[in-house]
C-alpha positions as CSV (number, residue, x, y, z in Angstrom):
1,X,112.2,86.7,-198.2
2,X,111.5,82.9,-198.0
3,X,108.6,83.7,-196.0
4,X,106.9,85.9,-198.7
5,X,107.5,84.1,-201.8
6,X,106.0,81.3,-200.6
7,X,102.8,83.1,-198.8
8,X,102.1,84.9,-202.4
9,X,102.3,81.4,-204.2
10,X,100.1,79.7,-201.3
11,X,97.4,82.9,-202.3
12,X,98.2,82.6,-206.0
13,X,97.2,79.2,-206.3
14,X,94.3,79.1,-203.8
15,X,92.9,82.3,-205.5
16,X,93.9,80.8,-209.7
17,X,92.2,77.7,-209.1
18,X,88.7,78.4,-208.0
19,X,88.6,81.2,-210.3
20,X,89.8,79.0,-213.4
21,X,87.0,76.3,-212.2
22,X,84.7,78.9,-212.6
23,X,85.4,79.6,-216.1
24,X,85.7,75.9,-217.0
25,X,82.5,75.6,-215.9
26,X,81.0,78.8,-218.3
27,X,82.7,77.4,-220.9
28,X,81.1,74.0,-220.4
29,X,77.9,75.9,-220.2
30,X,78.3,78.0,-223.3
31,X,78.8,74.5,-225.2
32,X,74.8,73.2,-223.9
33,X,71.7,74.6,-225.3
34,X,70.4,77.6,-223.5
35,X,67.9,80.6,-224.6
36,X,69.7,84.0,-224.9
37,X,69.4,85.1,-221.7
38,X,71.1,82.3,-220.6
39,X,73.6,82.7,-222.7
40,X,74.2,86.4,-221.6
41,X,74.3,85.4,-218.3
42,X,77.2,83.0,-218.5
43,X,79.0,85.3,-220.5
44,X,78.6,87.4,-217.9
45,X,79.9,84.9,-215.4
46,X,83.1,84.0,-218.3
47,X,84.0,87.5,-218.4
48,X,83.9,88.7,-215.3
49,X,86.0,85.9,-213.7
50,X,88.4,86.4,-216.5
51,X,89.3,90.3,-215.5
52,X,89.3,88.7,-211.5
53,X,92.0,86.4,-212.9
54,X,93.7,88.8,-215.1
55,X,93.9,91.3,-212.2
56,X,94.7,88.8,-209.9
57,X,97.9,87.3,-211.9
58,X,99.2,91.2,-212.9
59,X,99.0,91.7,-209.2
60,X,101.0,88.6,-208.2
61,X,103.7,89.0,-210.8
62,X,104.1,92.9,-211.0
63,X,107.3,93.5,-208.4
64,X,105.5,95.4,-205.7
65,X,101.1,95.4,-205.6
66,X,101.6,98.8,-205.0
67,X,101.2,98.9,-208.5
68,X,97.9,97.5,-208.8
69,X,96.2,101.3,-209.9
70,X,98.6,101.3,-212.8
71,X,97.4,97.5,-213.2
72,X,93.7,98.8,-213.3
73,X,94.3,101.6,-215.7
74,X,95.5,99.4,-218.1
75,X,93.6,96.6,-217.8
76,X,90.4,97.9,-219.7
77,X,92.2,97.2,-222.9
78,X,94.0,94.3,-222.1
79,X,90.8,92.3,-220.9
80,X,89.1,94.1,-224.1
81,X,92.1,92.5,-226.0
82,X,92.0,88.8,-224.3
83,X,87.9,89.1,-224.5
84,X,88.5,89.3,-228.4
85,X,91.1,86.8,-228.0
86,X,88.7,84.4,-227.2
87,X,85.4,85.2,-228.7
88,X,83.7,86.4,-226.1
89,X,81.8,89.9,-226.2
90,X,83.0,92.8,-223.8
C-alpha cells in the first residue's frame, strides 16, 4: 500500500506543477497589454488548464479513479463555479 501512495503523490506533483506554471504564466499575461484576441486566447489557455487541474486533483483524492465519470459529470458546474470564483469567463 506503501508502494501506491507514494507513486500517486510522485504523479500528483509532477502533473500539479507544470499545470499551475501554466496558469501562473496566463495570469502574468492577462496583467500586460494585449489586443482582444489576445486576451481571449490566454483565457483560453487559464481556463482550460484550470479544469486539467481540477480534474486532475478530484481524480487523485476521490478513493478509487474509478470514479472519474462521476468526477466529469460534475465537474461542468464546479469549474463554472471556480471560473466565477475568479473572474474569468466560461
Amino acid at each position: 500500500m506503501e508502494l501506491k501512495a507514494q507513486f500517486m503523490a510522485n504523479i500528483s506533483h509532477e502533473l500539479r506543477t507544470p499545470l499551475s506554471g501554466v496558469l501562473g504564466m496566463a495570469e502574468l499575461l492577462k496583467e500586460m497589454p494585449l489586443t482582444s484576441d489576445q486576451e481571449e486566447l490566454v483565457n483560453y489557455i487559464y481556463v482550460s488548464a484550470a479544469g486539467l487541474l481540477m480534474l486532475l486533483i478530484a481524480c487523485l483524492t476521490s478513493r478509487a479513479c474509478n470514479q472519474v465519470s462521476s468526477v466529469s459529470k460534475n465537474r461542468n458546474s464546479q469549474f463554472k463555479k471556480y471560473c466565477r470564483y475568479q473572474r474569468y469567463i466560461c
